[in-house]
C-alpha positions in Angstrom: -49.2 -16.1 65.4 -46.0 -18.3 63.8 -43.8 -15.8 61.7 -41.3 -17.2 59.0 -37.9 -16.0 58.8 -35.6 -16.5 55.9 -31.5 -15.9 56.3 -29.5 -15.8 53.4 -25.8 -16.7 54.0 -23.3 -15.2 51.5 -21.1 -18.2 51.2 -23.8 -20.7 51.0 -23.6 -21.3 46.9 -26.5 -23.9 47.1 -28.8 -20.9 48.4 -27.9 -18.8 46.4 -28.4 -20.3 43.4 -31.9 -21.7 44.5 -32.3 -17.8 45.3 -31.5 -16.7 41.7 -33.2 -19.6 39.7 -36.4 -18.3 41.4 -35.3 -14.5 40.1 -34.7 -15.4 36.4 -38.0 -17.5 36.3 -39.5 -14.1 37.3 -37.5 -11.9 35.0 -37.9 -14.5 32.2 -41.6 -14.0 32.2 -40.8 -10.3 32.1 -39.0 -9.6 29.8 -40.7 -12.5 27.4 -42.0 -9.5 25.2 -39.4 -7.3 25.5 -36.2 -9.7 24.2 -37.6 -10.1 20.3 -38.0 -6.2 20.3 -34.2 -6.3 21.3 -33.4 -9.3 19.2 -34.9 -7.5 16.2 -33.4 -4.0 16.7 -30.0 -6.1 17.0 -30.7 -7.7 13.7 -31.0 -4.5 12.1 -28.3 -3.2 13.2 -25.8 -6.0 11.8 -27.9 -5.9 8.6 -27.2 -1.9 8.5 -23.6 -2.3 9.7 -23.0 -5.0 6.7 -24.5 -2.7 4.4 -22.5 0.1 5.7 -19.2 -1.6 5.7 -20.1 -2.7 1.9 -20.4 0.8 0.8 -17.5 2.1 2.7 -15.6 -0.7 0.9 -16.8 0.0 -2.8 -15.7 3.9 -1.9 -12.6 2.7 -0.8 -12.3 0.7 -4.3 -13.2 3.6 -5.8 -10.8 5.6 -4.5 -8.0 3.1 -5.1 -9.2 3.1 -8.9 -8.9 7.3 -9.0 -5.2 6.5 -7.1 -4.0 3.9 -9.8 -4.9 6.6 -12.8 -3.4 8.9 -11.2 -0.2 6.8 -10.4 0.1 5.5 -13.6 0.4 9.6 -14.8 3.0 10.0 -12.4 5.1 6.8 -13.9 4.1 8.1 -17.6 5.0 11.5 -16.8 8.3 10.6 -15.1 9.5 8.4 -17.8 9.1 10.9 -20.3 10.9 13.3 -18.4 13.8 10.9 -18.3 13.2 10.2 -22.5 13.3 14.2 -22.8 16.5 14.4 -20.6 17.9 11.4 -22.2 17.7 12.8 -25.7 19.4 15.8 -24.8 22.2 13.9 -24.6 22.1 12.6 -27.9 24.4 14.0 -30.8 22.0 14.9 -33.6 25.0 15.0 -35.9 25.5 12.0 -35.6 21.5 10.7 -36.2 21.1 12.9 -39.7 24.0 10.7 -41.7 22.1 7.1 -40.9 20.5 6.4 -44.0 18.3 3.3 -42.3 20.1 0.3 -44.2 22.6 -2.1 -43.6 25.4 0.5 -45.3 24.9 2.4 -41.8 27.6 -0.3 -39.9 30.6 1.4 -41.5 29.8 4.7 -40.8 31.3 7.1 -38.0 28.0 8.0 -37.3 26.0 5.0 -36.8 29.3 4.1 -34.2 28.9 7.1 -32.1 25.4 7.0 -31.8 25.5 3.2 -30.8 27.8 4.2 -28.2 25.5 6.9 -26.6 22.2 4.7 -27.1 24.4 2.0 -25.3 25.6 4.6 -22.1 22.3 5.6 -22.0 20.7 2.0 -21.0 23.8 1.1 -19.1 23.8 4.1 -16.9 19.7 3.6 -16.6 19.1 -0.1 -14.8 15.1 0.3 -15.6 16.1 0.9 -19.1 15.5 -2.3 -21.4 16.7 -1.3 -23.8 17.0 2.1 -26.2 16.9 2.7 -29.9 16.1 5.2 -32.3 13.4 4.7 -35.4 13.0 6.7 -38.6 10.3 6.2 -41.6 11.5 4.9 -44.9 9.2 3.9 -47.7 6.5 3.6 -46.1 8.1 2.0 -43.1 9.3 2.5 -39.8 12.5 0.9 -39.6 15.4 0.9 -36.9 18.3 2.9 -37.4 20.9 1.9 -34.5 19.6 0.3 -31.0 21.7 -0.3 -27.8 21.5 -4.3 -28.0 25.2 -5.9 -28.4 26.0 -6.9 -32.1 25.7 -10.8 -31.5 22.7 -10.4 -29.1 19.3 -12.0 -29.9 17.2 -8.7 -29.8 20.1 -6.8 -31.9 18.5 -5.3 -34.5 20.5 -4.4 -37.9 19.7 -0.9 -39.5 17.2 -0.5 -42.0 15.1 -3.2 -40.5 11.4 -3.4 -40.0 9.9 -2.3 -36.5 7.2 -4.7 -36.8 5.5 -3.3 -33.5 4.9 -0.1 -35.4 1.2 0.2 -36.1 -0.5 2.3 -39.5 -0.3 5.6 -37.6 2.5 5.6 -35.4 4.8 7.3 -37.5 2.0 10.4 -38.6 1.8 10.4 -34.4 5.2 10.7 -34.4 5.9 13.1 -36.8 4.0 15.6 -35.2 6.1 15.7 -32.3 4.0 13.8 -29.7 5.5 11.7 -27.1 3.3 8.6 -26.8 3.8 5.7 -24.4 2.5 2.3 -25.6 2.4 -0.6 -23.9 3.1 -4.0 -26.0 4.6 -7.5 -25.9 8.3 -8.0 -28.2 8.5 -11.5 -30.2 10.0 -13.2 -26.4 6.7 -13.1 -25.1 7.8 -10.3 -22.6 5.6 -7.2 -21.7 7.0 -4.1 -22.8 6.1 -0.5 -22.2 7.5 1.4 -25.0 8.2 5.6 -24.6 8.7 7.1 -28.2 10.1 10.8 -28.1 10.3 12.8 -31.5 14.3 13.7 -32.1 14.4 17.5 -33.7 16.7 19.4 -35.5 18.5 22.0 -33.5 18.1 24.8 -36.4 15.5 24.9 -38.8 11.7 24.4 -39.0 12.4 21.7 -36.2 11.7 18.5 -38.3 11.6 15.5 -36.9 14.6 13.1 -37.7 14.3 10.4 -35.7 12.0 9.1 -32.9 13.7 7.7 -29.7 12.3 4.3 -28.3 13.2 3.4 -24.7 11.8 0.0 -23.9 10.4 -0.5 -20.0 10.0 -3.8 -18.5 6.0 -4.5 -17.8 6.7 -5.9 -14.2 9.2 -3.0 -13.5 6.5 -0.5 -14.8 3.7 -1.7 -12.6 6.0 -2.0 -10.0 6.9 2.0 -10.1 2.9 2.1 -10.2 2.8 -0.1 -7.1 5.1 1.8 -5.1 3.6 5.2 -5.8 0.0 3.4 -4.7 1.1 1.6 -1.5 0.3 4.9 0.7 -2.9 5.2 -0.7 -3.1 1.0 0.0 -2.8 1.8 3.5 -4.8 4.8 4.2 -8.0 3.1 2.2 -6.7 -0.3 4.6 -7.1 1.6 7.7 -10.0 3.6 7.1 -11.7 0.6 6.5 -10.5 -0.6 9.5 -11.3 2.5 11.3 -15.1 1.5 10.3 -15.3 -1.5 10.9 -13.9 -0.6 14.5 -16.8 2.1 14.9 -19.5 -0.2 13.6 -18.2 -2.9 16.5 -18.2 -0.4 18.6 -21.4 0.7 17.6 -23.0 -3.0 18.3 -21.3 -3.2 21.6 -23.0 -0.4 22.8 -26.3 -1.2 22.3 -25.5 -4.7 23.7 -24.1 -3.3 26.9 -26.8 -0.6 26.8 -29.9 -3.9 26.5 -27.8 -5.6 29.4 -28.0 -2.6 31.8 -31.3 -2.5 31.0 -31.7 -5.8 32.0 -29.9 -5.3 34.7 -32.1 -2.5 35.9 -34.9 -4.6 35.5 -33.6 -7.5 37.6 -32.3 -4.9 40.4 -35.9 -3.3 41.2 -37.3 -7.2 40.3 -34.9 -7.8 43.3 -35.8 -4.9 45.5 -39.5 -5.5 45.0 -39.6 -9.2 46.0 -37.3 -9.1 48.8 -39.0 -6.2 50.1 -42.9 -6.7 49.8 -42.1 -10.7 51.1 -44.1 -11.8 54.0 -42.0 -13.4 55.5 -38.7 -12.5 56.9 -35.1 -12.4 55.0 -32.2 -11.4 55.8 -28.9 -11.6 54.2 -25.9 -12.7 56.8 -22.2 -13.3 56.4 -21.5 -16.5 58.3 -23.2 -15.6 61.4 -23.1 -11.7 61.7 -26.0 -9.4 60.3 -24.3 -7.4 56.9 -24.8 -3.7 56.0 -24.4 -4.3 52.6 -24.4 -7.3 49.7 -24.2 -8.1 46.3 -27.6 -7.1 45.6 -26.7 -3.5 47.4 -27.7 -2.4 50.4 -30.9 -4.6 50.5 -30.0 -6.6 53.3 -33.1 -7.1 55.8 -36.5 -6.4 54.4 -39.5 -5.0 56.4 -40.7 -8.3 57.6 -37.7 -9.4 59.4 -37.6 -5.8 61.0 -41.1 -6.6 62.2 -40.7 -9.8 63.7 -37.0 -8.9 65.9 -38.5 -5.4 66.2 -34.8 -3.6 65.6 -34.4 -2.0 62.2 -31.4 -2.8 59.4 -29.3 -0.8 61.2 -29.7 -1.8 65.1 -28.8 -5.4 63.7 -26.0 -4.3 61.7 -22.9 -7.0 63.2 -25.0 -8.5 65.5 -24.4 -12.4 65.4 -27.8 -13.7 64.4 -27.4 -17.0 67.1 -28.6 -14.3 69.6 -32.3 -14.8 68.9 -32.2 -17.7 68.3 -31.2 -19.2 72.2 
């Protein structure tokens, strides 16, 4: 009887190759029925991950929206703590003789209160500007602002506050601080704080209300700045998800390719050890313990035909048997 033998060399690419067309052919038909299983779980898992990653986003915009409210309090409640501490450090003296008309220029009164309405937004760089409002027939008019005489948005005492809507001054009156946002005759965005002024002694009437004018773009920058933490942490827990979903998807791709891997491994084992013919796998021209395919070096048949196992042919140069 004529026995085959098969030798494998490690460096022979041409071989090899030949060697591992024939294994995928074999794997290909299978695993034909198991890769649109795998194919399918993989599509639902990018469809869950996009769903998952949409969610997480529209909490994060939630959150963010909670954050801004809660920012713009902290601006509100921070300039009104500055309006409160600024009117302190008015002289109500000098506010009770204004009358509200033009007759008001002369007087020591209107002169001294100019001047701490004009320290005020000097010493205050977010301060636009500062002035103080009373009612008069019906009207709310200014009685002495911290603008320049000369200066376009000087206004002269006793005239109209035309921003002033039906209600402000019964808001007012009652000793409410309100903050209003608006935009002055320049087209500019304003946010206005108004602040009740009260008698020292007395029932506490209100004389006057103080109006400190905020810049729109300075105010939502204050808002900015307190959110830009918040910015970040909703940023990198985002992130942080989108990094676990990934991570998620790699796993079950590496976990489908050691499967496969698996597969092809015992595919290997099976074929190279039930052939009927001899192979064996040789470096150059010595017998190897061990390959890349493991330690699946000589199968049965070959052992057969040279009657030495795996192991008595371990280094042997294979040009032996063959002389």
């Amino acid at each position: 009887m004529r026995h085959m033998t098969v030798m494998l060399r490690l460096k022979t690419s041409t071989g090899y190759c030949r060697q591992e067309k024939c294994l995928n052919m074999r794997k290909d038909n299978g695993t034909e029925k198991q890769r649109p299983a795998a194919g399918r779980t993989l599509n639902k898992i990018r469809i869950s991950s996009v769903i998952f990653i949409l969610i997480v986003a529209l909490l994060d915009g939630f959150y963010l929206y909670l954050e801004w409210k809660r920012c713009e309090e902290i601006v509100a409640s921070e300039a009104i703590t500055l309006a409160h501490s600024l009117q302190s450090l008015l002289h109500t003296e000098h506010i009770t003789e204004l009358k509200g008309s033009p007759a008001d220029l002369n007087t020591a009164g209107y002169n001294l209160a100019k001047e701490d309405l004009m320290r005020l937004a000097k010493n205050n760089s977010i301060i636009q500007s500062a002035y103080l409002l009373n009612e008069s027939d019906g009207n709310i008019v200014f009685l002495v602002d911290s603008e320049p005489h000369g200066s376009p948005d000087f206004s002269l005492p006793g005239e109209i506050y035309d921003a002033a809507a039906e209600n402000y001054w019964e808001l007012l009156s009652s000793g409410e601080t309100m903050i209003v946002p608006q935009a002055n005759e320049g087209s500019k965005s304003l946010v206005s704080v108004f602040v009740p002024l009260k008698e020292y002694a007395g029932d506490g009437n209100v004389i006057a209300v103080l109006g400190i004018d905020y810049r729109a773009s300075d105010w939502l920058g204050a808002i900015w700045k307190n959110l830009f933490p918040d910015i970040i942490i909703a940023a990198c827990f985002l992130m942080l998800c989108m990094s676990l979903v990934k991570i998620l998807e790699h796993h079950f791709r590496f976990k489908e390719l050691n499967r496969r891997l698996m597969y092809n491994e015992a595919l290997y084992r099976s074929i190279f050890e039930q052939a009927p013919v001899g192979i064996a796998i040789v470096n150059d021209k010595t017998f190897v313990n061990e390959s890349v395919y493991g330690r699946t070096v000589i199968n049965r048949a070959f052992e057969n035909i040279l009657g030495r196992t795996k192991e008595e042919l371990a280094g042997v140069r294979w040009p032996v048997f063959c002389k």
